[in-house]
PyMOL Python script that loads the backbone (N, CA, C, O; Angstrom):
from pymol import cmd

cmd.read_pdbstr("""\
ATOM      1  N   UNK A   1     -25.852 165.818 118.876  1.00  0.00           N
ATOM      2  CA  UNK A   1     -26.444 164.798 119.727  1.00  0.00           C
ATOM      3  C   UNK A   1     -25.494 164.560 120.905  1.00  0.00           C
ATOM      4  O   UNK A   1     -24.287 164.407 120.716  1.00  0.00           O
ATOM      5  N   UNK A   2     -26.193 164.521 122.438  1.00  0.00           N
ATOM      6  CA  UNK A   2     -25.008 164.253 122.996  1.00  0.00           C
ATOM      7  C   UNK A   2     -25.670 163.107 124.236  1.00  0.00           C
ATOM      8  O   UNK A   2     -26.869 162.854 124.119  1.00  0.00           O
ATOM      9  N   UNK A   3     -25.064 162.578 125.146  1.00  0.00           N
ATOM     10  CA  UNK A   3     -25.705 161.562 125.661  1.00  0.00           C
ATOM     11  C   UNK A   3     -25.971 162.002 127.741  1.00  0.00           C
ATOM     12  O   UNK A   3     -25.024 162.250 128.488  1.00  0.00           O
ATOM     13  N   UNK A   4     -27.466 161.972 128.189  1.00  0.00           N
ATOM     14  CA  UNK A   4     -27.280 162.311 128.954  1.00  0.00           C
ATOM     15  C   UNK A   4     -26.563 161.556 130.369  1.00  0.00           C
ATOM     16  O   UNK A   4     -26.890 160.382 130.544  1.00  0.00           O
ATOM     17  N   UNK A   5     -25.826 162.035 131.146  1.00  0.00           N
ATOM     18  CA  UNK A   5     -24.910 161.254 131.950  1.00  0.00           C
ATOM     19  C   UNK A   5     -25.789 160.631 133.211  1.00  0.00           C
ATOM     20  O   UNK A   5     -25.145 159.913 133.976  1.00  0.00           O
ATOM     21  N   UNK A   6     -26.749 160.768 133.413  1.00  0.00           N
ATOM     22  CA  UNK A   6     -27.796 160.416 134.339  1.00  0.00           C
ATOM     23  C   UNK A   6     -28.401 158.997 134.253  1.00  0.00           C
ATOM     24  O   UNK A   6     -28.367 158.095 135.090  1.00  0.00           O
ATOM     25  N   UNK A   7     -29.149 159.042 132.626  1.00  0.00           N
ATOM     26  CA  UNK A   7     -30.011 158.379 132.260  1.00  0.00           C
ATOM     27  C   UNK A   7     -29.774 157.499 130.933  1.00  0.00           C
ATOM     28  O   UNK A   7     -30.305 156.439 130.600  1.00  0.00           O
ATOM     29  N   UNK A   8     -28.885 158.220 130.338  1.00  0.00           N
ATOM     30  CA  UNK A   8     -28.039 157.746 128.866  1.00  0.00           C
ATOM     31  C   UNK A   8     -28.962 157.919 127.933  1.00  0.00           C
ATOM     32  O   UNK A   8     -28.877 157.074 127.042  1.00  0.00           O
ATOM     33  N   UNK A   9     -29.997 158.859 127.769  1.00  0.00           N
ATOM     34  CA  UNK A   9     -30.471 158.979 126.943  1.00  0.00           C
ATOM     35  C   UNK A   9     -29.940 159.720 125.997  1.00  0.00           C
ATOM     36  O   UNK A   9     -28.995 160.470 126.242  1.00  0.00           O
ATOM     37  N   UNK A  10     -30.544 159.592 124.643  1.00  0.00           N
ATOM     38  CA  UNK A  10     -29.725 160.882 123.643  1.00  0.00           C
ATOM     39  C   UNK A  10     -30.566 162.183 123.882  1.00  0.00           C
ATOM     40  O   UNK A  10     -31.729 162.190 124.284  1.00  0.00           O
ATOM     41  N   UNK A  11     -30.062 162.915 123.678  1.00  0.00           N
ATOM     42  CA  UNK A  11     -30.439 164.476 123.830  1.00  0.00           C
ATOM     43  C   UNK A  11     -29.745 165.284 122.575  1.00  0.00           C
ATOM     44  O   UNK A  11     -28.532 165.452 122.447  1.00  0.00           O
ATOM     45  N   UNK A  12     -30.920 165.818 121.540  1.00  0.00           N
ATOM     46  CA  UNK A  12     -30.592 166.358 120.507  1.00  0.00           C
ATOM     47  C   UNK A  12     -30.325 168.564 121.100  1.00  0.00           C
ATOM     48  O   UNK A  12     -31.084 169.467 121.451  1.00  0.00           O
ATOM     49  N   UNK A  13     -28.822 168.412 120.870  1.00  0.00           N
ATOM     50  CA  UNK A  13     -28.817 170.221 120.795  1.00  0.00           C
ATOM     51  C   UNK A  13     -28.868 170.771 119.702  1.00  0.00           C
ATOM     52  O   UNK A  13     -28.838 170.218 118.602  1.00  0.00           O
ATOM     53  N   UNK A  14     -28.974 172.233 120.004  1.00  0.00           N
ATOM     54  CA  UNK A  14     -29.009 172.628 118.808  1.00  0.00           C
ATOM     55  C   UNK A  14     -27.597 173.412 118.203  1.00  0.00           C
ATOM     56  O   UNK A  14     -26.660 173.658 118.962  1.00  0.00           O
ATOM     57  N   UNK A  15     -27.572 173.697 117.045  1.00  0.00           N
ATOM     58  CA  UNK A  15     -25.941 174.171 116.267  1.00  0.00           C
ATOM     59  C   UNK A  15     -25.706 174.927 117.165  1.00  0.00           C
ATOM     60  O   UNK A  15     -24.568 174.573 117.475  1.00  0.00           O
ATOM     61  N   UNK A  16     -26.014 175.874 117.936  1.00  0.00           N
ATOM     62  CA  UNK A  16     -25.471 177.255 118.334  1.00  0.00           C
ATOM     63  C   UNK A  16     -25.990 176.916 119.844  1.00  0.00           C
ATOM     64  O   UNK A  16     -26.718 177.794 120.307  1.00  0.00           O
ATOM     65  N   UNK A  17     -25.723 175.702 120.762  1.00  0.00           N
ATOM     66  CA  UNK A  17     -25.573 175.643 121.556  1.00  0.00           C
ATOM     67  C   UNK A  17     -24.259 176.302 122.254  1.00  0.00           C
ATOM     68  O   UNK A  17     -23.250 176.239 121.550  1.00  0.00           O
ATOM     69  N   UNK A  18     -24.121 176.865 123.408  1.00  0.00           N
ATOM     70  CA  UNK A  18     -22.387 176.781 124.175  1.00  0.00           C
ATOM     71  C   UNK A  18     -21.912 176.068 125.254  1.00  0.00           C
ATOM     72  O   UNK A  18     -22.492 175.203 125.910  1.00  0.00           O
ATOM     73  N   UNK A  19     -21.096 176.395 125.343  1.00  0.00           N
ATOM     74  CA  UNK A  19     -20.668 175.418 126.646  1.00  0.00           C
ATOM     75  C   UNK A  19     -20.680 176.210 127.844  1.00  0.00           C
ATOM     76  O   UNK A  19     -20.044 177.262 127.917  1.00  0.00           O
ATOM     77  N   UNK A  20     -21.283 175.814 128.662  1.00  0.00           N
ATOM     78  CA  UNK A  20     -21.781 176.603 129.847  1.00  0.00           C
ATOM     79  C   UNK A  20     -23.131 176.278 130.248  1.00  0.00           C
ATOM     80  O   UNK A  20     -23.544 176.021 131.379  1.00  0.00           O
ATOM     81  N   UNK A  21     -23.929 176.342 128.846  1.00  0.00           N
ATOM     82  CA  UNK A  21     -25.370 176.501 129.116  1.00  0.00           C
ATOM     83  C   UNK A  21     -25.953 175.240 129.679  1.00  0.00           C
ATOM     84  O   UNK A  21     -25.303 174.227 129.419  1.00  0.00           O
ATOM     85  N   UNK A  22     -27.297 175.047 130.566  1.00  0.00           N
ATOM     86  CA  UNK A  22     -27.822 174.442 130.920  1.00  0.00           C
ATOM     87  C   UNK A  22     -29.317 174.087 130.105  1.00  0.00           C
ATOM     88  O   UNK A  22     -30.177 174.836 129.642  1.00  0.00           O
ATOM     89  N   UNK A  23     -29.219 172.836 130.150  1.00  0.00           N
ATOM     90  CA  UNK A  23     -30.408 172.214 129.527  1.00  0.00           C
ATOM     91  C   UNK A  23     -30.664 171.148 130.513  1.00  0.00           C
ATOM     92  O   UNK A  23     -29.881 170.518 131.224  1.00  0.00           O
ATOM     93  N   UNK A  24     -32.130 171.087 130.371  1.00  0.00           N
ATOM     94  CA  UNK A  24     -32.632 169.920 131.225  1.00  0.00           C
ATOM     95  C   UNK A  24     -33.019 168.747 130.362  1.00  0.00           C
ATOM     96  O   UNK A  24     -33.809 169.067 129.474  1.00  0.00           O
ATOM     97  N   UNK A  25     -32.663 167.424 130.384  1.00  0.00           N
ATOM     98  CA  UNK A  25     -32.841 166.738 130.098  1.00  0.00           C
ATOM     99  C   UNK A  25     -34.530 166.175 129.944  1.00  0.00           C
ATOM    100  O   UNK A  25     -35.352 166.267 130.855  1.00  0.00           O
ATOM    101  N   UNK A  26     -34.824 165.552 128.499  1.00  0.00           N
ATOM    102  CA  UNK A  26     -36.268 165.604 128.264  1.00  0.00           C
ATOM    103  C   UNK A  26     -36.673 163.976 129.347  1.00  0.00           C
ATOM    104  O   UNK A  26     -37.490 163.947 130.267  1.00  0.00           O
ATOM    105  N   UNK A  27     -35.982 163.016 128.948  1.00  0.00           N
ATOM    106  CA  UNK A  27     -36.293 161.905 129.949  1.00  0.00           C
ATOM    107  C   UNK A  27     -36.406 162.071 131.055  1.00  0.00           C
ATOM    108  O   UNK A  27     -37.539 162.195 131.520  1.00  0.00           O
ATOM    109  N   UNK A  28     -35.398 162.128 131.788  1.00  0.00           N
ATOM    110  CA  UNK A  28     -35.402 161.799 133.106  1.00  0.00           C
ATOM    111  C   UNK A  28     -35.153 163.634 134.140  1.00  0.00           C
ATOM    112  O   UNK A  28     -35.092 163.843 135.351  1.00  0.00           O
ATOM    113  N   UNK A  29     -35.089 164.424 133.162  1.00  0.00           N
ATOM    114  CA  UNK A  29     -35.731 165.656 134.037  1.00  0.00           C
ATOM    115  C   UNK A  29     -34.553 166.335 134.555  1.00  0.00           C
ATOM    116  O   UNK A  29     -34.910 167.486 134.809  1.00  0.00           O
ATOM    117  N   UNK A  30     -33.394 166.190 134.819  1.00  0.00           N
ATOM    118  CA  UNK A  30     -32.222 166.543 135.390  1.00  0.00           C
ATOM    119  C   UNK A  30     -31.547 167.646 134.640  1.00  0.00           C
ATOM    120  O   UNK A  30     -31.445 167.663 133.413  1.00  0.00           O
ATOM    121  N   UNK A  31     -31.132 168.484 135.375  1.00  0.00           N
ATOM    122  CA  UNK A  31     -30.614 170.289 134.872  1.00  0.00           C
ATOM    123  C   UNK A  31     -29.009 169.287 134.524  1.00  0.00           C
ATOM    124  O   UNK A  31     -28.418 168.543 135.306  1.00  0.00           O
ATOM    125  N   UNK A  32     -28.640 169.645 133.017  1.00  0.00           N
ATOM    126  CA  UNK A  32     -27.406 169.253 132.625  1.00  0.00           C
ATOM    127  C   UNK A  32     -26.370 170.138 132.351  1.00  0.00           C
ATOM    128  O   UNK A  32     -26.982 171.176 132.606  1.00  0.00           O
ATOM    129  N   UNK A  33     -24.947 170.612 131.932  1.00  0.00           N
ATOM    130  CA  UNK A  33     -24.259 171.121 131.900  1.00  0.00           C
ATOM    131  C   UNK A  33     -23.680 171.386 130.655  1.00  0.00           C
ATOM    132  O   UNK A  33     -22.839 172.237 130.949  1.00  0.00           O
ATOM    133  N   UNK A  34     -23.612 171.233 129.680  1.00  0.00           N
ATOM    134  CA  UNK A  34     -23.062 171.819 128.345  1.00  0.00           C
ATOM    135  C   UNK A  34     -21.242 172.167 128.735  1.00  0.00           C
ATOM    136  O   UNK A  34     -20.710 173.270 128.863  1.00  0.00           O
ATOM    137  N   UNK A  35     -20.664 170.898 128.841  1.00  0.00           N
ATOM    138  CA  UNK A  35     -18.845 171.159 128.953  1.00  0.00           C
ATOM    139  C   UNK A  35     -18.248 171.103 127.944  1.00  0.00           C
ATOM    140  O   UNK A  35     -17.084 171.494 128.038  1.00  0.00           O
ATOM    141  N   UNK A  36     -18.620 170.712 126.813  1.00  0.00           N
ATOM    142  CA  UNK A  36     -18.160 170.616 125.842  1.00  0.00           C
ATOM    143  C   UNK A  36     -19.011 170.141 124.555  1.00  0.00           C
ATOM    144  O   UNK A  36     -19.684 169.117 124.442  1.00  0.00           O
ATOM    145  N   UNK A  37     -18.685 171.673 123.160  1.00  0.00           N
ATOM    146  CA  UNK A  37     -19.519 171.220 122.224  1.00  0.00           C
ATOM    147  C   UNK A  37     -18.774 170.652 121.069  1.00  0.00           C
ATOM    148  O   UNK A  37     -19.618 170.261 120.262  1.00  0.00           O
ATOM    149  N   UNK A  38     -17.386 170.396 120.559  1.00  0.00           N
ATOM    150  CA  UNK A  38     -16.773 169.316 119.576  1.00  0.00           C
ATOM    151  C   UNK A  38     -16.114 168.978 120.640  1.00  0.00           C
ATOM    152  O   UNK A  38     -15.380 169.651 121.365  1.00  0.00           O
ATOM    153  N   UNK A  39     -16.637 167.147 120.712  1.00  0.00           N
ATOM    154  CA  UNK A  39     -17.982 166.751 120.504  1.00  0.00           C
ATOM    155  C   UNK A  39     -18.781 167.514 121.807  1.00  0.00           C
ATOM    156  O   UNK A  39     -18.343 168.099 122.798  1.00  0.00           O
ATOM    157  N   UNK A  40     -19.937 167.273 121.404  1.00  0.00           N
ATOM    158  CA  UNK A  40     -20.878 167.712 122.931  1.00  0.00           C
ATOM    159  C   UNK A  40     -20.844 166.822 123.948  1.00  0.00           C
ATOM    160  O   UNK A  40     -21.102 165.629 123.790  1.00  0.00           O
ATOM    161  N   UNK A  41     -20.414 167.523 125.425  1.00  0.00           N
ATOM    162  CA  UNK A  41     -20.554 166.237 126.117  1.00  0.00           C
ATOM    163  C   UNK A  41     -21.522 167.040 127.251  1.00  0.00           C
ATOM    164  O   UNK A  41     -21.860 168.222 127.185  1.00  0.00           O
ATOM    165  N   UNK A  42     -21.816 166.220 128.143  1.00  0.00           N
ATOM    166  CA  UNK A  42     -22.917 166.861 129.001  1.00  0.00           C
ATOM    167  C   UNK A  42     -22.494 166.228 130.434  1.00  0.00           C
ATOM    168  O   UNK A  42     -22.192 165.037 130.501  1.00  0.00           O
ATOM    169  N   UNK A  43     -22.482 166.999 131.488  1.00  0.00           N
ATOM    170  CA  UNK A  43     -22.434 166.818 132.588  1.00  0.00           C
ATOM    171  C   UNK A  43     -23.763 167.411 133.458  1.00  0.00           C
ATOM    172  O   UNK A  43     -24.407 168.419 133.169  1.00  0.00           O
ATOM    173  N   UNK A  44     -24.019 166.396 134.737  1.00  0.00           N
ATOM    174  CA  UNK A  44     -24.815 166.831 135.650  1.00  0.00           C
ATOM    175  C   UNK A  44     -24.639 168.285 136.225  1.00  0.00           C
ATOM    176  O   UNK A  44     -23.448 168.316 136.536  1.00  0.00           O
ATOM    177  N   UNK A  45     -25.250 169.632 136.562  1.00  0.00           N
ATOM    178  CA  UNK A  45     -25.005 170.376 136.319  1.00  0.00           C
ATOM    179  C   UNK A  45     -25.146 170.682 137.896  1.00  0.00           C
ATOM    180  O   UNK A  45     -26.029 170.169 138.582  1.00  0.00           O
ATOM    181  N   UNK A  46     -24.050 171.691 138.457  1.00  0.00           N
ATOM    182  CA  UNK A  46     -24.313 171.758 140.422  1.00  0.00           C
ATOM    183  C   UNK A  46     -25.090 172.725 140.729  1.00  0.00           C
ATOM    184  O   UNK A  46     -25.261 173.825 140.204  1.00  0.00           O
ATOM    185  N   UNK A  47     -25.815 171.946 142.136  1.00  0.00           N
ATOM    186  CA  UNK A  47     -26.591 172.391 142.309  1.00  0.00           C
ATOM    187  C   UNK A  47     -26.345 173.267 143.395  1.00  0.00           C
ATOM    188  O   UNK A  47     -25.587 173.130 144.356  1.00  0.00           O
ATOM    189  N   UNK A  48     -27.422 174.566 142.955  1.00  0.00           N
ATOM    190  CA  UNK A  48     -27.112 175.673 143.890  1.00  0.00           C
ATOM    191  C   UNK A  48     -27.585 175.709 145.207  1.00  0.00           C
ATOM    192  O   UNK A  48     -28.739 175.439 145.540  1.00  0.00           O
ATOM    193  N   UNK A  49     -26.479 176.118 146.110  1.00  0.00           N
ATOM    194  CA  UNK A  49     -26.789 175.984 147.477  1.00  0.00           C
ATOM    195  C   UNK A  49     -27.437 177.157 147.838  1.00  0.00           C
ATOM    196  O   UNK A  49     -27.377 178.175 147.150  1.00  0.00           O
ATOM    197  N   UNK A  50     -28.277 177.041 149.257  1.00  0.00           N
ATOM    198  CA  UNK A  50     -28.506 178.332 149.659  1.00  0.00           C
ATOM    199  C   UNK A  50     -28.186 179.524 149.910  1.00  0.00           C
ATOM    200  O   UNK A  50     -27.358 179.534 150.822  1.00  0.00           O
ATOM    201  N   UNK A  51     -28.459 180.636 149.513  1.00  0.00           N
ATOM    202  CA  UNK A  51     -27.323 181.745 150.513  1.00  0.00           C
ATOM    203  C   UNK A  51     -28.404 182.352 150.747  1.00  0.00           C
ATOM    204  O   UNK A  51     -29.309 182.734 150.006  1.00  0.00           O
ATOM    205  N   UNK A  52     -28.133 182.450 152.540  1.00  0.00           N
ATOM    206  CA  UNK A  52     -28.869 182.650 153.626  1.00  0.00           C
ATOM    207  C   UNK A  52     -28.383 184.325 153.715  1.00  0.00           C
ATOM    208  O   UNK A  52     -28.589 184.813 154.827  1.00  0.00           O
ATOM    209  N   UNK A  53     -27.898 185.064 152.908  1.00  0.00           N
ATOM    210  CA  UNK A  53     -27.757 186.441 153.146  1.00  0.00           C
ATOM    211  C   UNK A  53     -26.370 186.463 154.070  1.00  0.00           C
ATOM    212  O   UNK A  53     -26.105 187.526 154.631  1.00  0.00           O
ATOM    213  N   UNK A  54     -25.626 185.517 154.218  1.00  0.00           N
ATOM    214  CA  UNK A  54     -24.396 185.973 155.237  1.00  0.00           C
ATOM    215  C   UNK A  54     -23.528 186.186 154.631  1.00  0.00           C
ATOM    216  O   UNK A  54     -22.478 186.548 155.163  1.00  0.00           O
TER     217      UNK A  54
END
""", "prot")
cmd.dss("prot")
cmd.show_as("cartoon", "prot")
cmd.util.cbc("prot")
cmd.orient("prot")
């Protein structure tokens, strides 16, 4: 269970989550970050900028 940093909702992962991965939060909709799984913590996850091919 970990808590989302947006909205504070709980957000259930699953065992074989990692850290890296992105999940979107079921409440409030926001792409989260997986930084840490003992314990799980969750960060807002950055967002990708454009690349214009230069």
């Amino acid at each position: 269970m970990a808590e989302c940093p947006v909205c504070a909702a709980d957000i259930q992962l699953p065992d074989d989550t990692v850290a890296g991965e992105l999940i979107e939060c079921p409440d409030c909709g926001t792409e989260l970050e997986v930084t840490s799984v003992n314990p799980f913590k969750l960060a807002e996850a950055p967002s990708e900028e454009e690349d214009w091919g230069e």
